[in-house]
N, CA, C and O of each residue as an XYZ file, in Angstrom:
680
protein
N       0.852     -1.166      0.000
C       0.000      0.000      0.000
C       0.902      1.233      0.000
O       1.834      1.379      0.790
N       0.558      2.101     -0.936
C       1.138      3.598     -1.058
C       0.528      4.539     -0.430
O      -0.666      4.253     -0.529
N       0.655      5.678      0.274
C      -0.105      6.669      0.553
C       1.186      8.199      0.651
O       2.272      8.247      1.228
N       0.619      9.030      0.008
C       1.009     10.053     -0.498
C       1.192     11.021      1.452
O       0.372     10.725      2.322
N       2.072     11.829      1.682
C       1.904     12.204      2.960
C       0.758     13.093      3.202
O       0.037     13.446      2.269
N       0.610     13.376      4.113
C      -0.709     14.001      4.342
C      -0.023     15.815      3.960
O       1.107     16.275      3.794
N      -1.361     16.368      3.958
C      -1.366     18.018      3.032
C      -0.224     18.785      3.991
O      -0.054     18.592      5.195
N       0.406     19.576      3.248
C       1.578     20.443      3.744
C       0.962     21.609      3.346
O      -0.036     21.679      2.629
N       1.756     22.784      3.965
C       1.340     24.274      3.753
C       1.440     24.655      2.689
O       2.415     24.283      2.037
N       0.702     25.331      2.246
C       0.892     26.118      0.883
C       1.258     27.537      1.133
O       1.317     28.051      2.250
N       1.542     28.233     -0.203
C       2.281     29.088     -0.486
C       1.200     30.208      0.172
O       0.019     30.486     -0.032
N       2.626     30.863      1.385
C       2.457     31.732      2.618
C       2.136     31.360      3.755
O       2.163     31.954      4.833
N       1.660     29.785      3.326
C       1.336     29.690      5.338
C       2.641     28.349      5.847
O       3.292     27.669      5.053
N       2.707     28.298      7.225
C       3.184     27.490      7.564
C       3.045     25.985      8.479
O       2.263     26.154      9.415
N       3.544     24.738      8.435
C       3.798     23.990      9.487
C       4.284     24.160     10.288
O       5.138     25.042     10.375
N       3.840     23.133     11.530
C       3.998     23.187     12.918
C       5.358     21.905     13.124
O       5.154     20.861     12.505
N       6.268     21.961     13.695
C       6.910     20.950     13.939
C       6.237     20.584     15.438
O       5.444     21.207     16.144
N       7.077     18.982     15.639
C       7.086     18.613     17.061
C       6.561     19.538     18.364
O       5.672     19.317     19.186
N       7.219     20.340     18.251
C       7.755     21.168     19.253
C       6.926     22.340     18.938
O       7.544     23.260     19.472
N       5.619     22.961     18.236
C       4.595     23.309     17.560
C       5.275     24.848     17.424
O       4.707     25.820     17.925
N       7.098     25.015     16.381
C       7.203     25.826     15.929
C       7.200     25.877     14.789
O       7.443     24.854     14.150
N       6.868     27.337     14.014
C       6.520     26.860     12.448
C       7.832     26.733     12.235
O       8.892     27.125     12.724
N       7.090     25.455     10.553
C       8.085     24.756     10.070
C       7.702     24.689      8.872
O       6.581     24.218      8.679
N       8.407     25.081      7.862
C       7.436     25.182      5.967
C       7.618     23.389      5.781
O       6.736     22.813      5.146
N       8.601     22.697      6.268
C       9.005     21.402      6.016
C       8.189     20.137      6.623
O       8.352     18.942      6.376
N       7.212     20.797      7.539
C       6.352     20.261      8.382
C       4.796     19.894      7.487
O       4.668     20.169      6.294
N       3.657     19.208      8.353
C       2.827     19.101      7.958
C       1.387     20.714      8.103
O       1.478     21.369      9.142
N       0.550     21.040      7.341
C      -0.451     21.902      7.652
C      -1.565     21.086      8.760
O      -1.695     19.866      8.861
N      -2.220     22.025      9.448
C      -3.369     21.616     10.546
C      -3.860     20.699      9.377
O      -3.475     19.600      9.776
N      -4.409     20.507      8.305
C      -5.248     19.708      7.616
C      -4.416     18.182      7.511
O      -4.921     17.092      7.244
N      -3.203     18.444      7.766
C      -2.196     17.140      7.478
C      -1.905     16.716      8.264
O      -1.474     15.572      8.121
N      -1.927     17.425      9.929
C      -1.919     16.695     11.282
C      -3.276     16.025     11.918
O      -3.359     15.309     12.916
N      -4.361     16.497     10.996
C      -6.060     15.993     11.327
C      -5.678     14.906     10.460
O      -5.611     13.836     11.066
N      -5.413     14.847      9.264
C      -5.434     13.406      8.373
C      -4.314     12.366      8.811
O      -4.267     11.198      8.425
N      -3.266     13.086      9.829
C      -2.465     11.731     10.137
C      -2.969     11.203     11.347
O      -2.394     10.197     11.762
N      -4.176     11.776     12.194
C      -4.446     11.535     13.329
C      -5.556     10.403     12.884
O      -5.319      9.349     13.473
N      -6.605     10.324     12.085
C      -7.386      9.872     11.263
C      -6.885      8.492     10.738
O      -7.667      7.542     10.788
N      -5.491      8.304     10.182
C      -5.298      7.156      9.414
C      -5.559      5.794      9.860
O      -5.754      4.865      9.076
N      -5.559      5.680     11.196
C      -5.838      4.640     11.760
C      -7.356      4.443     11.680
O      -8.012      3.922     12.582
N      -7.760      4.809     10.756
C      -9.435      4.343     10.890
C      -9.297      3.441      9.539
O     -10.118      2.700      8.997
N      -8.551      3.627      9.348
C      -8.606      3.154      8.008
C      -7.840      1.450      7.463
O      -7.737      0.952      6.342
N      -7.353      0.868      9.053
C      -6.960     -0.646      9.793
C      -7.822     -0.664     10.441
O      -7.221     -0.583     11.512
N      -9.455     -0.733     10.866
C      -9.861     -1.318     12.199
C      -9.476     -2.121     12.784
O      -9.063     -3.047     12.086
N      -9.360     -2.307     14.149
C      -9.000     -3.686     15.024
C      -9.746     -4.630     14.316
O      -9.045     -5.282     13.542
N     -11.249     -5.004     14.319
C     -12.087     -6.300     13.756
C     -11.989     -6.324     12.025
O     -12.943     -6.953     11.569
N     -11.281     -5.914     11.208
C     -11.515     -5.968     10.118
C     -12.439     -5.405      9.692
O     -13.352     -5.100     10.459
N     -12.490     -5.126      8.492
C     -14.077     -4.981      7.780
C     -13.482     -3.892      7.143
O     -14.391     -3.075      7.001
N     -12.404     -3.415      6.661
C     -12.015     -2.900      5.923
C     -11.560     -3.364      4.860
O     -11.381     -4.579      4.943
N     -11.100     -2.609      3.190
C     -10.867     -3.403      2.379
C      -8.655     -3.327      2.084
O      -7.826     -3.753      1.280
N      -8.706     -2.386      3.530
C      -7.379     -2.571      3.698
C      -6.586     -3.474      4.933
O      -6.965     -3.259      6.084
N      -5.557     -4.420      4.723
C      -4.729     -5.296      5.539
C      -4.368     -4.470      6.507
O      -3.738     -3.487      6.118
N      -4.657     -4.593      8.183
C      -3.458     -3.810      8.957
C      -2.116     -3.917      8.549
O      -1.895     -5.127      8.510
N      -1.144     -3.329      8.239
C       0.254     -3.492      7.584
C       0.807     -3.721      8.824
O       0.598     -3.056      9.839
N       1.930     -5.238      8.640
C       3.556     -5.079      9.183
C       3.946     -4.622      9.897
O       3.939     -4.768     11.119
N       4.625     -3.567      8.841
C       5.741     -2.414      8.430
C       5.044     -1.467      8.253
O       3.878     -1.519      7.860
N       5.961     -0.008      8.648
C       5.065      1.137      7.488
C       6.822      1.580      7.262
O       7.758      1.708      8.052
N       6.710      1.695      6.057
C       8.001      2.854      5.954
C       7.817      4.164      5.716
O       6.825      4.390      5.023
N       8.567      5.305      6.128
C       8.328      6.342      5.776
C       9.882      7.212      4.812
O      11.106      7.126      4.910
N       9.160      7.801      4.156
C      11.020      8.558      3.828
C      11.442      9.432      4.729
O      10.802     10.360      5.223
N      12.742      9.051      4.968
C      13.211      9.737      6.120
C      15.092      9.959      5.447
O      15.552     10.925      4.839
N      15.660      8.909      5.785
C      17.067      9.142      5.419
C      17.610     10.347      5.634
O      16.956     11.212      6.216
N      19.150     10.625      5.103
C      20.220     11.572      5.805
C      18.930     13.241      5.736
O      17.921     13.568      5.112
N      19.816     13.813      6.788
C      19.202     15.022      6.624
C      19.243     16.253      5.424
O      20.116     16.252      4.556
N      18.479     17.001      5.481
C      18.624     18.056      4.379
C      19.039     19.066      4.815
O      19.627     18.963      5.891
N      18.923     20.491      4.181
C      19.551     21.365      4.121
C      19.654     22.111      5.202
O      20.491     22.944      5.549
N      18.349     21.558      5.863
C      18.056     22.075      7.084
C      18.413     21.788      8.382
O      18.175     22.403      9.421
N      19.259     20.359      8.093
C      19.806     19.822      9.134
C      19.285     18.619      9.734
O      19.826     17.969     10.628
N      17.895     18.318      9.012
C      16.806     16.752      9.206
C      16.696     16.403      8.789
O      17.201     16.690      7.704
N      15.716     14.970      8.895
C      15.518     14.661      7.528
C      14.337     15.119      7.228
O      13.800     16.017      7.876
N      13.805     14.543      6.203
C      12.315     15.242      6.316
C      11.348     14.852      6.740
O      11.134     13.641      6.699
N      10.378     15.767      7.323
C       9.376     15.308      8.427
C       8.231     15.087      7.710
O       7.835     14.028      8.197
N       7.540     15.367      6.968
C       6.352     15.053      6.494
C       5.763     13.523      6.064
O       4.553     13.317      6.150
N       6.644     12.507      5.617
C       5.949     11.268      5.791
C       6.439     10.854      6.906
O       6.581      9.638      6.781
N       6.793     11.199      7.975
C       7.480     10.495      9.298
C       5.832     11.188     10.250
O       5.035     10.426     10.799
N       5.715     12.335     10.229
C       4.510     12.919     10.885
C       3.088     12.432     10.303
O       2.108     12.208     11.015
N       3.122     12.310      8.977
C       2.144     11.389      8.813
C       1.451     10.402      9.293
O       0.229     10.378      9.438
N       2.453      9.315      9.627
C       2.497      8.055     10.106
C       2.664      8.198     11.244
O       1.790      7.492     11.747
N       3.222      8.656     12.034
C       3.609      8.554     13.383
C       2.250      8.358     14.308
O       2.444      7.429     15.092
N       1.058      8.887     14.447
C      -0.124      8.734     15.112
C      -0.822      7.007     14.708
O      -1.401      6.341     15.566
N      -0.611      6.529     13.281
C      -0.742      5.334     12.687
C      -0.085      4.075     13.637
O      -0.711      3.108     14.070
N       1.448      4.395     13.843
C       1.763      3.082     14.131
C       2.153      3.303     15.079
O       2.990      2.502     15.495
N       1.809      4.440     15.935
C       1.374      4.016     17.961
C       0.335      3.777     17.963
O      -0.081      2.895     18.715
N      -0.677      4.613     16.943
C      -2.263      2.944     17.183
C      -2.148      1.745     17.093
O      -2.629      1.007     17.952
N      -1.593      1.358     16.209
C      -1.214     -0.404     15.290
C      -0.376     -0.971     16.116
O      -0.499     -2.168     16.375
N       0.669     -0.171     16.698
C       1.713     -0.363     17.259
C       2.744     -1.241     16.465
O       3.344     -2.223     16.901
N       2.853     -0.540     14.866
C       3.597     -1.220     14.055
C       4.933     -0.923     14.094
O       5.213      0.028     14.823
N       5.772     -1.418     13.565
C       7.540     -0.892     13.484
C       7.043      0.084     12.478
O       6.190     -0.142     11.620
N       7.845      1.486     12.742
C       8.320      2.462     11.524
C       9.807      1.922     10.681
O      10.346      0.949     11.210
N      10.345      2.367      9.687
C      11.486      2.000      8.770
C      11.596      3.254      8.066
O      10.934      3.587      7.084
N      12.778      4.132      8.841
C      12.316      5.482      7.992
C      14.154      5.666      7.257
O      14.626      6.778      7.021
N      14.673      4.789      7.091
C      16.186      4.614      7.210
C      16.477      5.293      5.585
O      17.409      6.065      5.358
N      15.363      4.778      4.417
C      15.579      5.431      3.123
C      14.660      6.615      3.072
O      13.581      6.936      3.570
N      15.920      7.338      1.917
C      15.568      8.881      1.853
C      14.794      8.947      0.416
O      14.757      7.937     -0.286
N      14.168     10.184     -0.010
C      13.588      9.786     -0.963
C      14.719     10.113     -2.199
O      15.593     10.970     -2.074
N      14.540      9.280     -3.401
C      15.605      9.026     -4.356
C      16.256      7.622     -4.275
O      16.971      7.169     -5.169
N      15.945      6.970     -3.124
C      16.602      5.831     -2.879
C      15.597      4.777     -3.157
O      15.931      3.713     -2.635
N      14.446      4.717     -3.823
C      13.581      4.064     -4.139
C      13.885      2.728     -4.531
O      13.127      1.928     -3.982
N      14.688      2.226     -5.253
C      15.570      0.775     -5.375
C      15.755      0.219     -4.710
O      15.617     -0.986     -4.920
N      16.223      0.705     -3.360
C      16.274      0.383     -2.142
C      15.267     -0.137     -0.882
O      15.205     -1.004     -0.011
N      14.464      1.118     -1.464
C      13.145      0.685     -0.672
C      12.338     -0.668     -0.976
O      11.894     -1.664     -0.405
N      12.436     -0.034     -2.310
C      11.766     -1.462     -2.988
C      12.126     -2.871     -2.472
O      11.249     -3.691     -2.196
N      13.507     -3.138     -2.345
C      14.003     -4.202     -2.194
C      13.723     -4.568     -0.616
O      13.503     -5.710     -0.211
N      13.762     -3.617      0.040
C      13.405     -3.784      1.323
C      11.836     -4.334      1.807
O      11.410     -5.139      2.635
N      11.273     -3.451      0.833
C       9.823     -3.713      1.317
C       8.790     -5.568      1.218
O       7.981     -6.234      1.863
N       9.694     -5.608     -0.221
C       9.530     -7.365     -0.526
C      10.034     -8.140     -0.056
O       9.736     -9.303     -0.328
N      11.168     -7.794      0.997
C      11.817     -8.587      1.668
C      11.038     -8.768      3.082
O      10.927     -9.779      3.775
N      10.597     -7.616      3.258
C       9.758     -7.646      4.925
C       8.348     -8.487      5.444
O       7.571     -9.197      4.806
N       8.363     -8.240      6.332
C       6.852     -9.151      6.248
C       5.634     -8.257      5.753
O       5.519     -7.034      5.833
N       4.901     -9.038      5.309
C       3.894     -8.317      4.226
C       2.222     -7.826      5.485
O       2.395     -8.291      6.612
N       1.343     -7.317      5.386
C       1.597     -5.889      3.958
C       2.329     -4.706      4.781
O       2.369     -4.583      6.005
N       2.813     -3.990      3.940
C       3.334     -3.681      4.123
C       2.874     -1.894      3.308
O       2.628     -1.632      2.130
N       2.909     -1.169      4.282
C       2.532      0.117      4.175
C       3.722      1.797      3.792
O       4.505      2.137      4.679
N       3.676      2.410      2.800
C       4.890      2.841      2.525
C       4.068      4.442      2.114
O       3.240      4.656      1.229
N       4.874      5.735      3.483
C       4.384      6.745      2.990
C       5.248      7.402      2.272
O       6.374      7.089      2.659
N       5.308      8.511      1.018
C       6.385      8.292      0.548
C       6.008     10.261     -0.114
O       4.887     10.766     -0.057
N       6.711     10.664     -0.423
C       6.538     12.303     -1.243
C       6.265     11.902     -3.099
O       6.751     11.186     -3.975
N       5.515     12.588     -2.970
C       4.753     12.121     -4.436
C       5.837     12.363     -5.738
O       5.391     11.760     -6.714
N       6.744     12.854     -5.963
C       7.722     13.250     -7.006
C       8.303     11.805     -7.058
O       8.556     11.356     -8.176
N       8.537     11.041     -5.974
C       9.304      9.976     -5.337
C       8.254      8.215     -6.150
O       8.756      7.235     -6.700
N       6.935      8.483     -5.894
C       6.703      7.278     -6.132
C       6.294      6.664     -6.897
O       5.729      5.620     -6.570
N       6.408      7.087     -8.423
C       6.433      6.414     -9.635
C       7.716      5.682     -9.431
O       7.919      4.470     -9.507
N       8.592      6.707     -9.142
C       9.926      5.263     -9.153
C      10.063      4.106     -8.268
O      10.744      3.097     -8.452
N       9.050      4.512     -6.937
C       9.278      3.382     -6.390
C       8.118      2.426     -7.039
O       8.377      1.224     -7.094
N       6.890      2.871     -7.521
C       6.268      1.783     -8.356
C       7.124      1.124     -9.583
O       6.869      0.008    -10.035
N       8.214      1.997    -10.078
C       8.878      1.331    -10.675
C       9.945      0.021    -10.410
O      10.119     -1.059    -10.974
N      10.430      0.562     -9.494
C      11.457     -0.381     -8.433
C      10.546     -1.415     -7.962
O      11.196     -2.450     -7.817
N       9.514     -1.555     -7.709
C       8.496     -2.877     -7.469
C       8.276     -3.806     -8.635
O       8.038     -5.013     -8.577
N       8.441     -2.753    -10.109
C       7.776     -4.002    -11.384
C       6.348     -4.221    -11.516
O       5.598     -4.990    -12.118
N       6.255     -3.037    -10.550
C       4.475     -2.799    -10.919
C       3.703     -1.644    -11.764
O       2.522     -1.294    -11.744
N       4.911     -1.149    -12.574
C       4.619      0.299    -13.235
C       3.980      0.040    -14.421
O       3.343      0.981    -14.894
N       3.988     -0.990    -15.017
C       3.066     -1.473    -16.159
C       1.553     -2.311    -16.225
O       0.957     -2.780    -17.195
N       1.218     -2.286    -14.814
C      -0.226     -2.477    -14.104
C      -1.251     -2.006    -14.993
O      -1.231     -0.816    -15.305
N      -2.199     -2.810    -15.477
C      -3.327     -1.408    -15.876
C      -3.838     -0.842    -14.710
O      -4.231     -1.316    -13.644
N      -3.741      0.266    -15.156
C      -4.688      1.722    -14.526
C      -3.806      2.157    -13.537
O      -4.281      3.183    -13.049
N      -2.854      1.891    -13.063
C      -1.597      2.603    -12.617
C      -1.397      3.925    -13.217
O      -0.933      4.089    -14.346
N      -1.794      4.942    -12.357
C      -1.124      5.977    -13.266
C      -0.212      6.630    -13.297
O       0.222      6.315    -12.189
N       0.878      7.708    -13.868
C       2.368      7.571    -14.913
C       2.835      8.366    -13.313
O       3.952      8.286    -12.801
N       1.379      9.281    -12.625
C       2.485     10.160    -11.457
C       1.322     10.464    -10.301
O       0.204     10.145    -10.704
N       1.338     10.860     -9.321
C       0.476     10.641     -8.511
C      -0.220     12.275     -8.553
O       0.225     13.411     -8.388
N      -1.512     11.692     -8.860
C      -2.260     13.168     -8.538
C      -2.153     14.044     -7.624
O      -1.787     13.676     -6.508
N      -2.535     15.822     -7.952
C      -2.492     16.358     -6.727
C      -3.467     16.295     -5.782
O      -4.455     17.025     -5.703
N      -3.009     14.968     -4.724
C      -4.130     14.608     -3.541
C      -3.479     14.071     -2.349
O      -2.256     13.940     -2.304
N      -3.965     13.872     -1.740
C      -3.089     13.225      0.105
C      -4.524     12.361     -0.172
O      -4.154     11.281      0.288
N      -6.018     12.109     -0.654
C      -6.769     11.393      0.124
C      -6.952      9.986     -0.563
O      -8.047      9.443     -0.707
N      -5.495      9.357     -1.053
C      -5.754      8.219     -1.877
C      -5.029      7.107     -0.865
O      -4.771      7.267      0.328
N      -4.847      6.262     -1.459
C      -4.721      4.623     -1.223
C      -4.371      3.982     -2.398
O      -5.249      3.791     -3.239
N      -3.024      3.550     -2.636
C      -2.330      3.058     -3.968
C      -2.523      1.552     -3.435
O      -1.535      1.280     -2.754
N      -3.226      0.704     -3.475
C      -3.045     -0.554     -3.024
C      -2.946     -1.883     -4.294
O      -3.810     -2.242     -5.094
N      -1.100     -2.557     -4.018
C      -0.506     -3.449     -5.098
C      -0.681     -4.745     -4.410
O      -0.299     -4.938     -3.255
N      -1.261     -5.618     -5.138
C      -1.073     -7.253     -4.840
C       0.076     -7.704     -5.117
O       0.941     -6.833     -5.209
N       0.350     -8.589     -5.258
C       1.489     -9.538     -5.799
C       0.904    -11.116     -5.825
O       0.714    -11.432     -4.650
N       0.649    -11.909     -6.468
C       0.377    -13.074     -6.392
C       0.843    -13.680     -7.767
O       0.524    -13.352     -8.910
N       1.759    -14.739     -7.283
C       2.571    -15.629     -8.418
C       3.239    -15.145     -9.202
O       3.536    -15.576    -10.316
N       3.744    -13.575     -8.367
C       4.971    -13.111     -9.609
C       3.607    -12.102    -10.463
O       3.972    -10.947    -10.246
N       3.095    -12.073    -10.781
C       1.646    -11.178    -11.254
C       0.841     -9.996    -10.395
O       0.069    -10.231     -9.465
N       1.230     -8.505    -10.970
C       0.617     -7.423     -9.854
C      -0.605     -7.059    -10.352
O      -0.797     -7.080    -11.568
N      -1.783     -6.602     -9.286
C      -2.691     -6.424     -9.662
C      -2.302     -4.681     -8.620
O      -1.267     -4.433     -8.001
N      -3.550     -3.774     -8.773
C      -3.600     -2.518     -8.831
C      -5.084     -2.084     -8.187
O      -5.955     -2.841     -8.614
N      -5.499     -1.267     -7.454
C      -6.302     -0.506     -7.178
C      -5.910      0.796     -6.341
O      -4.944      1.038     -5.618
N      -7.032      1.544     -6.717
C      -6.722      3.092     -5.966
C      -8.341      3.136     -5.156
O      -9.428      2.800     -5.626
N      -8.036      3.642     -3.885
C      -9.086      3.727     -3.072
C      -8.912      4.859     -2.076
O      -7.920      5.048     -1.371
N     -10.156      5.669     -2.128
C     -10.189      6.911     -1.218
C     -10.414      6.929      0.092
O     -11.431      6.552      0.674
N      -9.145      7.514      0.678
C      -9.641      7.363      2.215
C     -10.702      7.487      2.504
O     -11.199      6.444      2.931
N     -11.724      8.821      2.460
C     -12.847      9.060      3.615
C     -12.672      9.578      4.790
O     -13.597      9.444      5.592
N     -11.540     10.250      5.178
C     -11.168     10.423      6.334
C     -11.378     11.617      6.809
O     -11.454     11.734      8.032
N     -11.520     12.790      5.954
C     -11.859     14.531      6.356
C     -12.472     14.678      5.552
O     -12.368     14.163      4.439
N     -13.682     15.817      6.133
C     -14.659     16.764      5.078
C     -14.024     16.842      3.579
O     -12.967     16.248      3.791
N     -14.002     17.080      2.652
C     -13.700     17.190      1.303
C     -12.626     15.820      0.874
O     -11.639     15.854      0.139
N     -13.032     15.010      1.385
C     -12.110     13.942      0.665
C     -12.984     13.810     -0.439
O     -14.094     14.329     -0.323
N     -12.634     13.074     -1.744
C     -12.927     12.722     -2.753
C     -13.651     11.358     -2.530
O     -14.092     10.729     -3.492
C-alpha cells in the first residue's frame, strides 16, 4: 500500500513541527487531522478493504539542508503506528527508491509505505508494478488516496481507493 503524505502548507502559510514551531518542512493543521485519522482506516475487527500493515516505511534518510531529515511522511504516520503499534522504517531517503523497494519485498507483508509524491512512480517502478493497468504515470495532486498493489505468483494487480477520512475527501 502507497499513501502520499498528508497536506503540507501552501504558499504563505506554515507547518507546525514537534515542538509546535513553524516549520514550511512540516505538515499543515489539515495534514496533522489526516495523520491523526489514518488509523481508521486498519480497524482492530476488520471490515475494511485494507490489511493492517507489518511495516510502514516512511522517507526519512540523511538530513537536508536544514539539518533533518524530512518530516512530512514520518509525521504522517507517526499517530498510525502508535495505534497499530507497528515498526516504523524510515532509514531510506527519498531518491533511494531501489532500495526501498528491495526492502519492502523482503519484509513481512503488507506492508505500508508513505512516501513524497515526485518519489513514487519510481518506487512503483522499483516494485515491477509500473506497467499495471490503470496505474497511473504520477500521482495526482491529492493526500486522500490509497495506492493498493497485490502480488500473487509473480503477477501485480492494482487498485486506488479513497480514504474518507476529512470533510472534502474525494
Amino acid at each position: 500500500m502507497v499513501i502520499r503524505h498528508a497536506e503540507k502548507p501552501y504558499a504563505g502559510d506554515l507547518g507546525e513541527d514537534e515542538d509546535g514551531n513553524e516549520d514550511p518542512g512540516s505538515l499543515a493543521g489539515r495534514g496533522r487531522r489526516r495523520a491523526e485519522e489514518l488509523h481508521r482506516l486498519f480497524p482492530p475487527a476488520g471490515g475494511s478493504s485494507l490489511p493492517r500493515p507489518a511495516v510502514v516505511f516512511a522517507a526519512g534518510g540523511p538530513a537536508g539542508a536544514g539539518g533533518r531529515p524530512p518530516a512530512r511522511c514520518r509525521q504522517t504516520v507517526e499517530p498510525l503506528i502508535a495505534a497499530l503499534r507497528t515498526p516504523l522504517r524510515s532509514e531510506f531517503g527519498v531518491g533511494a527508491e531501489e532500495a526501498l523497494a528491495r526492502a519492502a519485498l523482503a519484509g513481512p507483508m503488507p506492508v505500508l509505505v508513505c512516501w513524497e509524491h515526485t518519489g513514487i512512480p519510481r518506487l512503483i517502478h522499483a516494485l515491477g508494478a509500473h506497467r499495471v493497468l490503470g496505474v497511473p504515470a504520477a500521482w495526482p495532486d491529492r493526500h486522500d488516496l490509497v495506492w493498493m498493489f497485490t502480488r500473487q505468483q509473480g503477477k501485480w494487480t492494482f487498485r486506488e481507493l479513497a480514504q474518507h477520512l476529512l470533510p472534502g475527501d474525494a
